[in-house]
LUMPAVO-905855 format. One line per field, with one value per atom (N, C-alpha, C): x, y, z; residue number from 1; atom name. Coordinates in nm, 4 decimals, always signed. Each point is the difference from the previous one (the first is absolute). Example, Ala and Ser with C-alpha at 12.3 -4.5 7.8 and 13.67 -1.06 7.14 Angstrom:
# residues 2
px <- c(+1.3190,-0.0890,+0.0900,-0.0350,+0.0820,-0.0770)
py <- c(-0.5690,+0.1190,+0.1200,+0.1050,+0.1190,+0.1090)
pz <- c(+0.7800,+0.0000,+0.0000,-0.0720,+0.0060,+0.0730)
zavex <- c(1,1,1,2,2,2)
kollo <- c(N,CA,C,N,CA,C)
***
This chain:
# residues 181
px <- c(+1.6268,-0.0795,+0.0891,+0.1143,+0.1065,+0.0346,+0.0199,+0.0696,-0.0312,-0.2042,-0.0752,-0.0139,+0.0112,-0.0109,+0.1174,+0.1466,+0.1231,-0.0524,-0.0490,+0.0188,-0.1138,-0.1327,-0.0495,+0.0723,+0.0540,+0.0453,+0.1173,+0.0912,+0.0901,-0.0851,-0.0786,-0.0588,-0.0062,+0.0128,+0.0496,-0.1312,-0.0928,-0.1327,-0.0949,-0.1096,-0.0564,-0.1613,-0.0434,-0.1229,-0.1340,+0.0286,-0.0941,+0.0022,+0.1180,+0.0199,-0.0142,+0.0255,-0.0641,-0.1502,-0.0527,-0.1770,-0.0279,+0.0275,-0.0162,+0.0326,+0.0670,+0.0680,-0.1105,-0.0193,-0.1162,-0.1506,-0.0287,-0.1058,-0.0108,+0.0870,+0.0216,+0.1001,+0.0334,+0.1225,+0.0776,-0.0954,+0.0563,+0.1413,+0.0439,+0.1050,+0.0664,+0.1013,+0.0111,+0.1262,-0.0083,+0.1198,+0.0822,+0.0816,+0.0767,+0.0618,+0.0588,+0.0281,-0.0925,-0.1222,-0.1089,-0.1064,+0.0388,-0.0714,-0.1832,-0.0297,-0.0939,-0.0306,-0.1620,-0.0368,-0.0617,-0.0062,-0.1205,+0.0059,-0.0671,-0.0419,+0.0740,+0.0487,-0.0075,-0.0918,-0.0665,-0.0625,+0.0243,-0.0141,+0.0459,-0.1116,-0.0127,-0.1415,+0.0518,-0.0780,+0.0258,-0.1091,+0.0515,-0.0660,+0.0012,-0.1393,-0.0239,-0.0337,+0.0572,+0.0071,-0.0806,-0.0398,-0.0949,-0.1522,-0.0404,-0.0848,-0.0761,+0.1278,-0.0710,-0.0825,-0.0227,-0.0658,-0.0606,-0.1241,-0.1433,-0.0179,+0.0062,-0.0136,+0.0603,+0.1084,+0.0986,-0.1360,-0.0775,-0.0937,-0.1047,-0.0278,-0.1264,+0.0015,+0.1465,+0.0352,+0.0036,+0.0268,+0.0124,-0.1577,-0.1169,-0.1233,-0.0001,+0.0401,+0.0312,-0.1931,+0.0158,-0.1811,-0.0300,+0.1305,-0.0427,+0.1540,-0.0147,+0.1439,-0.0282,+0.1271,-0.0091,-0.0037,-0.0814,+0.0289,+0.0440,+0.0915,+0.1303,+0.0920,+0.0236,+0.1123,-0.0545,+0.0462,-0.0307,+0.1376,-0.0024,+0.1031,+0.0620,-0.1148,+0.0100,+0.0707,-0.0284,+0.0518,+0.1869,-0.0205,+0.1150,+0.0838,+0.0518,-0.0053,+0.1556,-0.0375,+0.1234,+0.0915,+0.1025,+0.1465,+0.0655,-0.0423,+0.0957,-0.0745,+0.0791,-0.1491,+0.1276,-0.0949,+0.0128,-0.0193,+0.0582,-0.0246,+0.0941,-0.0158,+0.1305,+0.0370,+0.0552,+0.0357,+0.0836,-0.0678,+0.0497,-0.0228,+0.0764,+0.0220,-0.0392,-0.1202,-0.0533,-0.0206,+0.0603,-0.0166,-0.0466,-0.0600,-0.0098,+0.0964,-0.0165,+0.0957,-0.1051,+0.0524,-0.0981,+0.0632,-0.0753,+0.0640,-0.0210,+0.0116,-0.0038,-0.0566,-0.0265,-0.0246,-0.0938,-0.0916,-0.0534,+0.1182,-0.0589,+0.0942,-0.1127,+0.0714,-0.0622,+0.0159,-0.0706,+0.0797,+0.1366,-0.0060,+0.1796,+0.0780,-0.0049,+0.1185,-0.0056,-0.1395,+0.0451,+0.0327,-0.0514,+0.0954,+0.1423,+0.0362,+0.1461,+0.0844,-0.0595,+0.0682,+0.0259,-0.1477,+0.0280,+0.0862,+0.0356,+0.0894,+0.1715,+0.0233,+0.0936,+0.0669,-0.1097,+0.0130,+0.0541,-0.0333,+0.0501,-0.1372,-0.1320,-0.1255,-0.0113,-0.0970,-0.1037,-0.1244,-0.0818,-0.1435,-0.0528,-0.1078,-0.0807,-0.0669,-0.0931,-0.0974,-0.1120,-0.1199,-0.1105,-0.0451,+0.0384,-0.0048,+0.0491,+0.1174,+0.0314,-0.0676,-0.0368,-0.1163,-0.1317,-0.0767,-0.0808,-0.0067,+0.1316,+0.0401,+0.0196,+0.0770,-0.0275,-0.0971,-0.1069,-0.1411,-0.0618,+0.0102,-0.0987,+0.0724,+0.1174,+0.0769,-0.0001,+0.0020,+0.0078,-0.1627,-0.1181,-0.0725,-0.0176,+0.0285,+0.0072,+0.0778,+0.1289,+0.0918,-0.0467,-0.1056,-0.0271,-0.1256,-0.0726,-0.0299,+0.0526,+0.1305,+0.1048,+0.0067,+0.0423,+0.0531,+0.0489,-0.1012,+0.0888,+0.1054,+0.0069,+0.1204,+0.0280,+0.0941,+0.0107,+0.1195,-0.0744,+0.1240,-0.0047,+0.1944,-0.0024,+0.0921,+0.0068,+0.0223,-0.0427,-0.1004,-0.0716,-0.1208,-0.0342,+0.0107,-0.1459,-0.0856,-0.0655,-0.0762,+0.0527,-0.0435,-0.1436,-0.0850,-0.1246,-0.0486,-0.1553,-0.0567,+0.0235,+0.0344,+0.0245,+0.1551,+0.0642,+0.1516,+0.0982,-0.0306,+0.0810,-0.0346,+0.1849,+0.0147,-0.0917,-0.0094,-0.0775,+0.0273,+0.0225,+0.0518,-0.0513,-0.0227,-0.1238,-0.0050,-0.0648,+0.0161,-0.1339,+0.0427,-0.0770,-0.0361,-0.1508,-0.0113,-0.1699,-0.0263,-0.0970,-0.0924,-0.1537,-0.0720,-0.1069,-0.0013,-0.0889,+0.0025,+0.0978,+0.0223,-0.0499,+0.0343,-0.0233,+0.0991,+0.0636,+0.0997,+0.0197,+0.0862,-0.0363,+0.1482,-0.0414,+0.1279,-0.0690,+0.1420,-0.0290,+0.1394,-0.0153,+0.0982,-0.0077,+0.1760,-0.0041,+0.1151,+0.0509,+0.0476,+0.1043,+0.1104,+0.1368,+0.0914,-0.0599,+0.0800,-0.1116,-0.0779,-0.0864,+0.0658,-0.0612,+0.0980,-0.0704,+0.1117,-0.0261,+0.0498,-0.1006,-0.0073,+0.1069,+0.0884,+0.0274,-0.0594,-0.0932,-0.0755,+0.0065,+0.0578,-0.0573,+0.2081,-0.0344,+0.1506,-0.0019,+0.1093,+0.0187,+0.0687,-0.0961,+0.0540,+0.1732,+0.0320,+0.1758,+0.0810,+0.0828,+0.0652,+0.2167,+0.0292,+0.1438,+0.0808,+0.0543,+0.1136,+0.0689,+0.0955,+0.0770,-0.0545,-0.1057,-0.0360,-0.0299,-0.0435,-0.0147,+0.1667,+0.0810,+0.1620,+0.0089)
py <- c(-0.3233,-0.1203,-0.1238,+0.0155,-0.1196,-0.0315,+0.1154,+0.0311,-0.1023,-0.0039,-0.0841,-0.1162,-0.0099,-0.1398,-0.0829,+0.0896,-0.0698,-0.0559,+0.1487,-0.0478,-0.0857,-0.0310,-0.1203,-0.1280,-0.0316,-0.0356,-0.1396,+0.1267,-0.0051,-0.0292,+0.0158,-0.0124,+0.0758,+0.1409,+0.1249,+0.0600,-0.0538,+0.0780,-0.1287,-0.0438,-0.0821,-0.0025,-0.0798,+0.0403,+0.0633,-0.0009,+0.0127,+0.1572,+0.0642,+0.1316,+0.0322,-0.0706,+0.0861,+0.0078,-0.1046,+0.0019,+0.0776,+0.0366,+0.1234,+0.1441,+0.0140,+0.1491,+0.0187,-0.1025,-0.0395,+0.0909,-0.0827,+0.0146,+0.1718,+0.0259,+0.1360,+0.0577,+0.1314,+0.0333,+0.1499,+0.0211,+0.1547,-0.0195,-0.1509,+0.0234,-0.1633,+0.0462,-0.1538,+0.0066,-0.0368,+0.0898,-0.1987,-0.0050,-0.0970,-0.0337,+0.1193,-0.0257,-0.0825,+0.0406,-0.0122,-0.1382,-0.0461,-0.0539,+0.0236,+0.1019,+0.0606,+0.1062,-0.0070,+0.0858,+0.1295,+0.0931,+0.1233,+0.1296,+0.0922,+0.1161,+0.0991,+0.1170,+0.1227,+0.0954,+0.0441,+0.1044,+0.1341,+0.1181,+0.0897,+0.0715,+0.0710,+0.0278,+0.1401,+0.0538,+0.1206,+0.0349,-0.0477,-0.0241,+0.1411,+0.0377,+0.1189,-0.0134,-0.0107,-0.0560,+0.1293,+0.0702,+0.1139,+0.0132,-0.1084,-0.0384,-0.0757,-0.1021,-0.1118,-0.0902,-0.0966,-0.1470,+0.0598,+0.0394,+0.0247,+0.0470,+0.0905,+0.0648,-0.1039,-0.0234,-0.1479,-0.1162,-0.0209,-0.0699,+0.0390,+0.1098,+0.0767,-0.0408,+0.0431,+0.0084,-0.1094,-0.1078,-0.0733,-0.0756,+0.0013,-0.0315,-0.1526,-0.0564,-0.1419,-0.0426,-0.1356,-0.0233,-0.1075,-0.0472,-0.0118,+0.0398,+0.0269,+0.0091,+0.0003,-0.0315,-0.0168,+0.1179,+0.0347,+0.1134,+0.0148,-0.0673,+0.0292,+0.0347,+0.0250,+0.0605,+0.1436,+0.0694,+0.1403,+0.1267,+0.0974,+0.1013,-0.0318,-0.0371,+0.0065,-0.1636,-0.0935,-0.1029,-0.0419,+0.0848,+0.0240,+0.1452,+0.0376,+0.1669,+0.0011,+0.1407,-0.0001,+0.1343,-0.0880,+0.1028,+0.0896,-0.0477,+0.0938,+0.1358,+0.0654,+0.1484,-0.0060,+0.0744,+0.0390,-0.1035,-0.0178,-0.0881,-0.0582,-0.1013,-0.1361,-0.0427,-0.0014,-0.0752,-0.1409,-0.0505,-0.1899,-0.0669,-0.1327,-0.0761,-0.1217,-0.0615,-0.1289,-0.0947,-0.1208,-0.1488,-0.1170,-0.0969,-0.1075,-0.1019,-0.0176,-0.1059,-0.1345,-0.0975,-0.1337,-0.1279,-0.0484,-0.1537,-0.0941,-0.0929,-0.1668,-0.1182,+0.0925,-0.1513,+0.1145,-0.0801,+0.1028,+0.0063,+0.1599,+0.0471,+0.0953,+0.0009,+0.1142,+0.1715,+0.0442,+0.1023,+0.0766,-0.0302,-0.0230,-0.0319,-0.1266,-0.0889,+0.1122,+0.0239,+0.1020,+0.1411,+0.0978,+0.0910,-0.0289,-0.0978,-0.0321,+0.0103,-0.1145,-0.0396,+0.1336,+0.0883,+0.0998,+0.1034,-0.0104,+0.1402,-0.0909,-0.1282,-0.0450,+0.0141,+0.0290,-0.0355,+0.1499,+0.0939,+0.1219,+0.0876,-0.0013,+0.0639,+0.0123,+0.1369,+0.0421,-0.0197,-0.0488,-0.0235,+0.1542,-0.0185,+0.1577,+0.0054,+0.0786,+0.0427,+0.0068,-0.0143,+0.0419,+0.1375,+0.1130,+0.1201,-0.0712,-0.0419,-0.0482,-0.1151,-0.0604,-0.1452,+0.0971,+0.0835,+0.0314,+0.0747,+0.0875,+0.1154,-0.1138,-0.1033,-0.0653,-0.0708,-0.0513,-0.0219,+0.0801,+0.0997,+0.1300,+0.0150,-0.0098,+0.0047,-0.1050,-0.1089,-0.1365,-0.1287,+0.0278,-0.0355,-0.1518,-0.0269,-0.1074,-0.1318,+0.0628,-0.1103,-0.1082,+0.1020,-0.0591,-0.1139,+0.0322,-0.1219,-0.1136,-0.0173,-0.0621,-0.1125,+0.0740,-0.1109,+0.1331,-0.0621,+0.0546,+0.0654,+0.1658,+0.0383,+0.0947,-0.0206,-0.0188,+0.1252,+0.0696,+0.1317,-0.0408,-0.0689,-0.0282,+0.0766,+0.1356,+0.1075,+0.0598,-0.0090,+0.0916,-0.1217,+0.0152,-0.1006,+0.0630,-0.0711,+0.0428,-0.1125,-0.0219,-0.0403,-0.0029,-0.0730,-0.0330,+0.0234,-0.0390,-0.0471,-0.1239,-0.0881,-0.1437,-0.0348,+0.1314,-0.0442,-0.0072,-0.0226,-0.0580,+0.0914,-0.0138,+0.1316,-0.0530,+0.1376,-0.0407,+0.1259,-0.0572,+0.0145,+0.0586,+0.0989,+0.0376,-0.0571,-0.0313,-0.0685,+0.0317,+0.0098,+0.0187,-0.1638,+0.0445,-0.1572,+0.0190,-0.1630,-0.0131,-0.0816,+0.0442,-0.1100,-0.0033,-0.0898,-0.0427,+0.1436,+0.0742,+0.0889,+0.1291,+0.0181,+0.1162,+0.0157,+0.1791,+0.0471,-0.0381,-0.0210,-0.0449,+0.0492,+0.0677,+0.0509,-0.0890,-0.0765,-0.0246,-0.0408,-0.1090,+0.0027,-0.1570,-0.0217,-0.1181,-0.0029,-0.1222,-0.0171,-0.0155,+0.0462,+0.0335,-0.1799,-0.0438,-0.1565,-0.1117,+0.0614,-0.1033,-0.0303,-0.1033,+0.0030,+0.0294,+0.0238,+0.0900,-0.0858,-0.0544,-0.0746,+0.0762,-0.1131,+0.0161,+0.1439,+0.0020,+0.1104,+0.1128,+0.0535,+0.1009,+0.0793,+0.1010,+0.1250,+0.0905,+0.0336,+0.1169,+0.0913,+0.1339,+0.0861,+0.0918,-0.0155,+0.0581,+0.1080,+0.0610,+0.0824,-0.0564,+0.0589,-0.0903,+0.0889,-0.0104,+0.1006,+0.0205,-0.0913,+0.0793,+0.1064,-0.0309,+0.1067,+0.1200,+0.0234,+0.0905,+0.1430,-0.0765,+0.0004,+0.1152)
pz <- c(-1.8321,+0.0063,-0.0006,-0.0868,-0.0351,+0.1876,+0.0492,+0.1336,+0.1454,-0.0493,+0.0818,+0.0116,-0.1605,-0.0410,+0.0660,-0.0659,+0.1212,+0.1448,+0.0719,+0.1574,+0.0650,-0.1428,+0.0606,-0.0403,-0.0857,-0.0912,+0.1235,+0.0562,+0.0784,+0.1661,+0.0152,+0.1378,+0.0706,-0.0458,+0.0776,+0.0299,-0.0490,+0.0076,-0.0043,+0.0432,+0.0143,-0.0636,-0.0291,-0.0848,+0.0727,+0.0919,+0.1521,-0.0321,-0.0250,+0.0337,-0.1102,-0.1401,-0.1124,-0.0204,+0.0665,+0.0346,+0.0992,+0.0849,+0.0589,-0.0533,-0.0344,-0.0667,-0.1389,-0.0764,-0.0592,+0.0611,+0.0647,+0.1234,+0.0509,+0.0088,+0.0830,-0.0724,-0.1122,-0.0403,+0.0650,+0.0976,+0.0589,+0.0533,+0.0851,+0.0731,+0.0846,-0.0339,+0.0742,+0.1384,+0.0746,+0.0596,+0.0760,-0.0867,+0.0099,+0.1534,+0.0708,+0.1419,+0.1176,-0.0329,+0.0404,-0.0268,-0.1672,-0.0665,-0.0280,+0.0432,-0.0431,-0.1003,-0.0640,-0.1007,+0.0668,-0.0359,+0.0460,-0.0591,+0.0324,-0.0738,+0.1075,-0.0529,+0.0971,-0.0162,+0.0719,-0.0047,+0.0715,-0.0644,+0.0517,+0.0483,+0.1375,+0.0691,+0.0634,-0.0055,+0.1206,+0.1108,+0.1176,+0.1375,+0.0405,+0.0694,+0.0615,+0.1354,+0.0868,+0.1484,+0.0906,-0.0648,+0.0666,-0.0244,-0.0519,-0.0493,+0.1602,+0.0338,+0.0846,-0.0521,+0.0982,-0.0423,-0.0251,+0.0434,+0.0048,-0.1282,-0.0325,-0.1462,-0.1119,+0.0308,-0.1317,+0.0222,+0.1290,-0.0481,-0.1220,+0.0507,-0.0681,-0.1634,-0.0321,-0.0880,-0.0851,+0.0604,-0.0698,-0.0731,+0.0594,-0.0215,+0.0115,+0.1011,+0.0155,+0.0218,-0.0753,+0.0176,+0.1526,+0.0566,+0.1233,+0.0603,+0.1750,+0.0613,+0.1450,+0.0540,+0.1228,+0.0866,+0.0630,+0.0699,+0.1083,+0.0349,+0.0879,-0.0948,-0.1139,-0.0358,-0.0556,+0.1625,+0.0004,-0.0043,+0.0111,+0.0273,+0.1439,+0.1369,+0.1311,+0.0302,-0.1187,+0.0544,-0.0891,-0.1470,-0.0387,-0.0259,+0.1063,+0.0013,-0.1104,-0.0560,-0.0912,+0.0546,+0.0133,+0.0764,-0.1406,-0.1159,-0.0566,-0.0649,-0.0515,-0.0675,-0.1557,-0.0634,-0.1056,-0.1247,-0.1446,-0.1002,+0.0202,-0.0739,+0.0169,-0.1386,-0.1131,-0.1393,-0.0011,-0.0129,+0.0544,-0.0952,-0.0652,-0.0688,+0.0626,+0.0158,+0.0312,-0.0799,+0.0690,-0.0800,+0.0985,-0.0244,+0.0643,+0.0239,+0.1231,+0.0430,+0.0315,-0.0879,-0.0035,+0.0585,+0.0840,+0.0607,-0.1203,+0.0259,-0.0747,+0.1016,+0.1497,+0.0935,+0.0921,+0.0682,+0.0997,+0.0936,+0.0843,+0.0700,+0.1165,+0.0974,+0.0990,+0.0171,+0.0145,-0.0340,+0.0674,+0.1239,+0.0247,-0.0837,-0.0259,-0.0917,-0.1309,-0.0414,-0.1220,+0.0320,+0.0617,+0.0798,-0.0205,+0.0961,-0.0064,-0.1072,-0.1183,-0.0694,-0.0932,-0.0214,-0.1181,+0.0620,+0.1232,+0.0769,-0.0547,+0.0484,-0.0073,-0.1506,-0.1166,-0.1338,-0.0298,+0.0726,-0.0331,-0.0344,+0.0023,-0.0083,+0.0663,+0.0181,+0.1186,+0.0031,+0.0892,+0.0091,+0.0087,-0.0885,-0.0524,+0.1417,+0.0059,+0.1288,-0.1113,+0.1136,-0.0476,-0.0715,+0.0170,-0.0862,-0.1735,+0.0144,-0.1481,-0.0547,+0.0758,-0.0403,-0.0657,+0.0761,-0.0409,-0.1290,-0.0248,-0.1214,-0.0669,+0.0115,-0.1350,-0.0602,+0.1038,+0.0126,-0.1136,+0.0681,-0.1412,-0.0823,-0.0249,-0.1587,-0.0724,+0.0649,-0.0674,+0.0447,-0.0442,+0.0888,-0.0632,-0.0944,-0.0920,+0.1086,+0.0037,+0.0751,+0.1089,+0.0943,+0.1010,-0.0371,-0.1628,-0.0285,-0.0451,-0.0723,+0.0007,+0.1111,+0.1087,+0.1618,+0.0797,+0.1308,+0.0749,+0.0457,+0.0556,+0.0281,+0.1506,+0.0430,+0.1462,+0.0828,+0.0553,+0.0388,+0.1198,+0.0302,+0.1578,+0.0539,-0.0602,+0.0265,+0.1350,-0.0060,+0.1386,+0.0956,+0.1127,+0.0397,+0.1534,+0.0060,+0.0938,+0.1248,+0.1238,+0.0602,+0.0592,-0.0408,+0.0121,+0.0913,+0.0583,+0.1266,+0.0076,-0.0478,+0.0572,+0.0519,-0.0186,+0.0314,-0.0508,-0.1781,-0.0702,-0.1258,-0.0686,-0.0951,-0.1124,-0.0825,-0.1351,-0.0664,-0.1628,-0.0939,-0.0978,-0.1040,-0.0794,-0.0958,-0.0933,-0.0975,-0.1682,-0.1345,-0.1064,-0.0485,+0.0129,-0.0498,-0.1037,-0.0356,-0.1227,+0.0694,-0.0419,+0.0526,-0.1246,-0.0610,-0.1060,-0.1315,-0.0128,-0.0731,+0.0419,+0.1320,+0.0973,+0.0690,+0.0003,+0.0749,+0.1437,+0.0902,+0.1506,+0.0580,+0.1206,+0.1422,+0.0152,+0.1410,+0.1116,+0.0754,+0.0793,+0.1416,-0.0206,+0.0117,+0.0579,+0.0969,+0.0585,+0.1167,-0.0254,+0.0451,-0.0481,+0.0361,+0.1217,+0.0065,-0.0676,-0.1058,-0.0724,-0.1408,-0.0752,-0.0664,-0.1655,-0.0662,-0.1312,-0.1009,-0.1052,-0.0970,-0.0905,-0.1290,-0.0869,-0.1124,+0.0135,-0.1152,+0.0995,+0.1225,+0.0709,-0.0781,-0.0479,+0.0276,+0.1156,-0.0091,+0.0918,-0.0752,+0.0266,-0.0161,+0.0570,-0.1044,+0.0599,-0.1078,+0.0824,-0.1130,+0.0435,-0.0797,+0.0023,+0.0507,+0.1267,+0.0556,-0.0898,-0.1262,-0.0906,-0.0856,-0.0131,-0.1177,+0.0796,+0.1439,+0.0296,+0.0295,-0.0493,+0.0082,-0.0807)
zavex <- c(1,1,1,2,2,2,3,3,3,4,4,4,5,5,5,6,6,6,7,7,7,8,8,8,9,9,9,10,10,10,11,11,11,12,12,12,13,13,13,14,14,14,15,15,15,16,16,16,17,17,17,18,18,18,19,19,19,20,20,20,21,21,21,22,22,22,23,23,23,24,24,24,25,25,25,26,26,26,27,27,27,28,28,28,29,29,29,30,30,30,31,31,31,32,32,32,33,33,33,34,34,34,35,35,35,36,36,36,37,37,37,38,38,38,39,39,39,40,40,40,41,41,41,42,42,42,43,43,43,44,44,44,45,45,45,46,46,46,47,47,47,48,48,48,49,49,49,50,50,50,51,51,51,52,52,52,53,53,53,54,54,54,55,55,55,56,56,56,57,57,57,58,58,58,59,59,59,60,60,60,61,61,61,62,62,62,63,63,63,64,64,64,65,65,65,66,66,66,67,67,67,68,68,68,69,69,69,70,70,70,71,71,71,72,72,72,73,73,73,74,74,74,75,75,75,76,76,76,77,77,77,78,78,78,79,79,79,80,80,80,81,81,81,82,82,82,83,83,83,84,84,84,85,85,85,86,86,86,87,87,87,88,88,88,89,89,89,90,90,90,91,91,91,92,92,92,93,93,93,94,94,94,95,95,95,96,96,96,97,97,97,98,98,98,99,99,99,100,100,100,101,101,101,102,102,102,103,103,103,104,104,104,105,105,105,106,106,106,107,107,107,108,108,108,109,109,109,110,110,110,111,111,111,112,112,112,113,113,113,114,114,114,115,115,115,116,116,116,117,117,117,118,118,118,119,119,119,120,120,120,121,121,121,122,122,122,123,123,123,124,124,124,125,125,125,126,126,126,127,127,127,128,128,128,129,129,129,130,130,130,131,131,131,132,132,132,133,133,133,134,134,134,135,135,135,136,136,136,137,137,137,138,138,138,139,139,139,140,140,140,141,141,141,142,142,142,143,143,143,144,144,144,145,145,145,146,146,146,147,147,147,148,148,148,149,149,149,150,150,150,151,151,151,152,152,152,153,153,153,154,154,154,155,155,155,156,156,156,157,157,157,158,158,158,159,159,159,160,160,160,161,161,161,162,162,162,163,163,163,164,164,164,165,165,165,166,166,166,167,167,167,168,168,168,169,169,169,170,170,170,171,171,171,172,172,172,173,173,173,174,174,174,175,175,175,176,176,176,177,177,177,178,178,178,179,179,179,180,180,180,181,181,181)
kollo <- c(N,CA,C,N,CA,C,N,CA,C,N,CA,C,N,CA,C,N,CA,C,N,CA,C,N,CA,C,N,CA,C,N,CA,C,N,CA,C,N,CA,C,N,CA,C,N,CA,C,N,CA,C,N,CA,C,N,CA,C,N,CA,C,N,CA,C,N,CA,C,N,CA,C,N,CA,C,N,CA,C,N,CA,C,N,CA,C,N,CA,C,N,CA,C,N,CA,C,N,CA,C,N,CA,C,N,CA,C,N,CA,C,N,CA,C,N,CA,C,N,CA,C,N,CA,C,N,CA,C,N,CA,C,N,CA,C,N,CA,C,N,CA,C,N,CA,C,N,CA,C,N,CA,C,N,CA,C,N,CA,C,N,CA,C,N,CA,C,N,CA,C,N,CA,C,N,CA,C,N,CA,C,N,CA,C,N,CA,C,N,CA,C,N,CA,C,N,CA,C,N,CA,C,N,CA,C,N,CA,C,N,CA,C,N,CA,C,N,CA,C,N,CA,C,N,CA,C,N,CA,C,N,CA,C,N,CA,C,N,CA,C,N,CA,C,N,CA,C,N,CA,C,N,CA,C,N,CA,C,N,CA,C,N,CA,C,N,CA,C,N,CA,C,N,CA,C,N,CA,C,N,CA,C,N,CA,C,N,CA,C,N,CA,C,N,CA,C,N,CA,C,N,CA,C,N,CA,C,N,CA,C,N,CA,C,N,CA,C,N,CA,C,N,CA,C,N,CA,C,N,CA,C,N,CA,C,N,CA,C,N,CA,C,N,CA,C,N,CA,C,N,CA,C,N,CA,C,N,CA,C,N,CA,C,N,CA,C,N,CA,C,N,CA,C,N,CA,C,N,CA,C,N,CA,C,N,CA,C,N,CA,C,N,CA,C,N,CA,C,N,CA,C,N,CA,C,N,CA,C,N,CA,C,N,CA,C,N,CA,C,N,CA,C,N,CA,C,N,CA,C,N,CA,C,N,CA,C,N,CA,C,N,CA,C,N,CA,C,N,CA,C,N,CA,C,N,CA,C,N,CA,C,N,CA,C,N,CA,C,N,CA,C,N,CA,C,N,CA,C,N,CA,C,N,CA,C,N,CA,C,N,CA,C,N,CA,C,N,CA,C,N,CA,C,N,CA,C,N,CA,C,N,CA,C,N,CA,C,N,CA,C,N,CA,C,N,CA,C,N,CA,C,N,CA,C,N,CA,C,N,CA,C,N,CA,C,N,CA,C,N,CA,C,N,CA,C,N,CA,C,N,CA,C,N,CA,C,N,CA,C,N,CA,C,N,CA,C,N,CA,C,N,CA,C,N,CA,C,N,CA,C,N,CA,C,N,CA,C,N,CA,C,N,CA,C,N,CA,C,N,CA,C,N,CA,C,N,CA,C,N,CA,C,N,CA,C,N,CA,C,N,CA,C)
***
């Protein structure tokens, strides 16, 4: 405690970040300057959308996010360590794509959006969370994105537009190439 007191003390730590760490105590990841949780999930990719919908008992959803419109290439279970990756400014989802690949994360797919959906169903009342993982070109032309969301304290899939843009409160789901090391 003497230790902290130094490095606010000294300027080494700022009060911003002891009110956050405060706020949130699972994790703070200094490189990054962000807080978040890991969660550990195990994805069953033989399942498919369709059923990861079922499953999840969402009280409304979009039904374009199907098996036929997000087909899943991989088979068997998956054991993955997922965390959110959070902006501070809106962003598109390119620019965030980008940035979380550049940062060293991988964008989840929809199979893992949804498994953590039914493991964690709480979160998605929280804010928004966003797998730009997998990716399905519409009838209008333009990609779209799946997404867990809240509407007046009701579970919600749906789709948004991958060059639209994504508020401060929206995460993305990601897991961290190092840890997969």
């Amino acid at each position: 405690m003497f230790e902290l007191n130094d490095q606010v003390r000294n300027g080494r730590i700022s009060g911003e970040v002891i009110q956050r760490l405060m706020e949130n105590p699972d994790r703070y990841d200094d490189k990054l300057g962000r807080f978040g949780r890991r969660y550990d999930i195990m994805v069953n990719y033989d399942l498919g959308v369709d059923r990861l919908v079922a499953a999840n008992k969402f009280n409304w959803k979009n039904n374009d996010v199907t098996s036929a419109h997000f087909p899943v290439e991989r088979k068997g279970v998956r054991e993955v360590v997922v965390e959110f990756y959070e902006f501070d400014r809106v962003v598109t989802g390119e620019e965030a794509a980008a940035q979380i690949e550049a940062d060293g994360f991988v964008n989840e797919d929809v199979p893992t959006l949804l498994t953590f959906g039914k493991e964690h169903p709480i979160e998605q009342l929280r804010r928004p969370i966003v797998a730009l993982g997998s990716r399905w070109l519409g009838s209008g032309g333009r990609w779209d994105v799946a997404f867990l969301d809240r509407l007046g304290g009701r579970r919600v899939l749906n789709l948004n537009w991958l060059h639209f843009d994504f508020y401060p409160d929206y995460r993305f789901l990601v897991f961290s190439k190092s840890a997969a090391l």
